[in-house]
N, C-alpha and C positions, 0 to 999 in steps of 0.2 A: 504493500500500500504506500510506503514511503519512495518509492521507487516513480511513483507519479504522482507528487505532492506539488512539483511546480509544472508540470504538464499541461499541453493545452486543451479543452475538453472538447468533445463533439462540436458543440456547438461553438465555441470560441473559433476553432478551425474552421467550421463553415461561414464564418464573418471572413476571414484571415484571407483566407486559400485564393477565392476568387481575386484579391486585393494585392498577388504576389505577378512577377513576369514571366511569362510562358517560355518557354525555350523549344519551340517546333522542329528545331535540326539540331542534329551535334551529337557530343557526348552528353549519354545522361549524367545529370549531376546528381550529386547524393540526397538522398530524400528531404524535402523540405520543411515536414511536418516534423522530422525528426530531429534535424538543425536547430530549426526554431524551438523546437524542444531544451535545447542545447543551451541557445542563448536566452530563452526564461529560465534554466539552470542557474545560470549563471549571475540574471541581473537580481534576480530573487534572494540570494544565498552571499555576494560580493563574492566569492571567491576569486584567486587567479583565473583567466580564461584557460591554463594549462591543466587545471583542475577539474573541470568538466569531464562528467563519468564517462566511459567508454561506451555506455549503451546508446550515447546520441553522434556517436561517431568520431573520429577525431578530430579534436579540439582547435586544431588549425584551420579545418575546414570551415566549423563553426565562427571563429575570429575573421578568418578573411571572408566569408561569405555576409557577414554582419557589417564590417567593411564598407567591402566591395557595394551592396546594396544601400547603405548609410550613402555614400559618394554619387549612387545614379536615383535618392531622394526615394527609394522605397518605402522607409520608413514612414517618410513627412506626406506624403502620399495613403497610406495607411492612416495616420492617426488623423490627417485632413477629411477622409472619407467616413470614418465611423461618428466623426466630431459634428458632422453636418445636422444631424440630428438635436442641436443641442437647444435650448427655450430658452432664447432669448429677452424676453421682458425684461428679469432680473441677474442683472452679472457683478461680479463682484471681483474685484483685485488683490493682489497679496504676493507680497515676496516671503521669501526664507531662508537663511543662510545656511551654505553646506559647507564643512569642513573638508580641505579639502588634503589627503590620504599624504603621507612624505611618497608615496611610490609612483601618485599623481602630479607629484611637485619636480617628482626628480627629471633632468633632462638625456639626453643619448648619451650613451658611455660613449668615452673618449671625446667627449665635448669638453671646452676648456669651464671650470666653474665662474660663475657670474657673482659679483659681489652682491649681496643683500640689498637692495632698494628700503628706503627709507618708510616709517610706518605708514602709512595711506595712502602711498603709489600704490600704481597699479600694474599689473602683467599682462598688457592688450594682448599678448599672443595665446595665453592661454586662460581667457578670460577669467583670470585670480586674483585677488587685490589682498595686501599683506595691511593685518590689522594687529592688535597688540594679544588676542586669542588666534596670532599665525597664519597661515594660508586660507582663506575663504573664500568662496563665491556667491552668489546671490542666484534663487529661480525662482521667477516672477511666472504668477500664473492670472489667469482669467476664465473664471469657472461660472456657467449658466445659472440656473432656479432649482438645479438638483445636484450642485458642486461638483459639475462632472465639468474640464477642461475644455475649454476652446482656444486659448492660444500660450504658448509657453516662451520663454526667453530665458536668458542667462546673461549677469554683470558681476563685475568684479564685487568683492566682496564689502566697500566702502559707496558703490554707487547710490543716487538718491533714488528712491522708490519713485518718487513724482515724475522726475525728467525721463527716468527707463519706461515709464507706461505709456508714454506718450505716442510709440508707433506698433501699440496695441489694441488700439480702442476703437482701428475706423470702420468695426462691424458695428456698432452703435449707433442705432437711429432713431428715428421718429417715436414718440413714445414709449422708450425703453430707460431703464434706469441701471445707474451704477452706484454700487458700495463699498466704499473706503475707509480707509481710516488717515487720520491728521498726515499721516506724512505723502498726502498725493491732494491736499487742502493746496489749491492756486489756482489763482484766477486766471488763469491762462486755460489751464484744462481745465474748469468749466464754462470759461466763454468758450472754450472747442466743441463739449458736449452741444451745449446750448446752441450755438450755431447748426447742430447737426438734427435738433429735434429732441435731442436725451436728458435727463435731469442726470447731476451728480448728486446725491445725498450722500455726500463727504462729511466725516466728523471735520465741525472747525478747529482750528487753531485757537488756545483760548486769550491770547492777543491781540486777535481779528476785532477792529473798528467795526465794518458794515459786517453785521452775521449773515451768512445767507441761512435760504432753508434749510431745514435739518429735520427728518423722520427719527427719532428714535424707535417706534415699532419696526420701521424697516429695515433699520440696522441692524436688528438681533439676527438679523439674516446673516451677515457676514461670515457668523461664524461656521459656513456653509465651504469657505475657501481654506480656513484653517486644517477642518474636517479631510478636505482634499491631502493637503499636504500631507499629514498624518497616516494616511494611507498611500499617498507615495511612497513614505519613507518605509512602508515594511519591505519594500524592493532596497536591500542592503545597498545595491551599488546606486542607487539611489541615494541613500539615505548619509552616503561617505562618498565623496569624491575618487576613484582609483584612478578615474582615467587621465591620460598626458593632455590631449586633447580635447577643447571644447566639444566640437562637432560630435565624437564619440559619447559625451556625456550627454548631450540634448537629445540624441538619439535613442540612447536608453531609457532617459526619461519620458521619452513619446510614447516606446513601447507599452511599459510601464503603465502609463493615463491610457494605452490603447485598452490593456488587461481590463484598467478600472471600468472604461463606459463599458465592455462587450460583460463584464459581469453585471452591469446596471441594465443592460439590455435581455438579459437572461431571466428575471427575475418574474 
């Protein structure tokens, strides 16, 4: 039984499957459902990708097919297509800092060492910002009326939550609302909503002169986005940074939110 604990179920596959690229000539390649088997092993549990049991094949296979389809946008194609579904009316924002792993920090052997950048620089190449709790990053989420994800992002670990939402939001229209909290309060993003039709009911800042409106009933909603992350994090490599690479970590994390809607779908 513990042998398909992170396995994909019937029906999860039958979401998945259609959603993968067909390969009509060539060599067969190794089974898909199997693979992928492999890398939910893996993103579930944080282990080394070398660690992945032998029953989903070898391990390399798994890595570079995860890869290889990461780079031709399978993944974001996936999580884009089950996310369609998502109820709009009510969306809510939220980041979360991830720690991120010395194995995720470390660069290429035989690479010369870099001296330490000072505490609130940042490492645009692998989007990590060094804070006085070390290596961190930030993933910023946007989750619908049932805290299931619609759009995800990643910033260094000192970035402002307000200015990183800003090329999040332009699903937001006419009669729909969003939920905040104080640190995404400016008026700039909400004369953006507001231009666009959307109310922000952002907590204020409590030095703000003009208050704007503020729903405290609809606020208790927020913690619909909290909820989300919480349940990212039981995906280990989630929930700890391992990977060198941004692109490798956002990709996991799509998976990831991909598991959470097709289990919200299933219900």
């Amino acid at each position: 039984m513990s042998q398909r604990r992170y396995e994909l179920s019937d029906f999860e596959w039958s979401i998945i499957a259609p959603l993968l690229p067909n390969k009509p000539r060539g060599v067969a390649r190794a089974d898909d459902r199997k693979v992928l088997n492999g890398i939910y092993w893996r993103l579930r549990t944080g282990s080394p990708w070398a660690d992945i049991p032998e029953r989903y094949g070898p391990a390399t296979t798994c890595y570079n097919r995860f890869v290889r389809w990461r780079r031709l946008g399978v993944w974001d194609r996936i999580f884009e297509a089950v996310s369609k579904a998502y109820d709009g009316d009510l969306q809510m924002i939220d980041s979360s800092s991830i720690r991120v792993h010395q194995h995720g920090a470390n660069g290429k052997k035989g690479a010369k060492a870099k001296r330490r950048p000072p505490l609130g620089t940042s490492l645009q190449a692998d989007g990590m910002g060094r804070s006085r709790g070390g290596l961190t990053m930030k993933i910023h989420a946007l989750v619908d009326a049932n805290g299931l994800p619609i759009a995800l992002k990643l910033t260094e670990g000192q970035a402002h939550d307000g200015k990183s939402a800003a090329d999040m939001l332009g699903g937001l229209g006419d009669g729909q609302i969003l939920l905040a909290d104080r640190a995404y309060d400016s008026d700039a993003l909400r004369s953006s909503l507001e231009e666009r039709g959307a109310w922000a009911n952002i907590k204020p800042m409590p030095g703000r002169v003009n208050v704007p409106a503020f729903s405290p009933f609809l606020y208790r909603y927020r913690n619909l986005v909290e909820r989300f992350f919480n349940k990212l994090k039981h995906f280990r490599a989630v929930a700890t940074r391992f990977e060198k690479h941004d692109a490798n970590y956002l990709a996991l994390a799509k998976l990831a939110a991909v598991k959470i809607w097709i289990r919200f779908m299933s219900r």
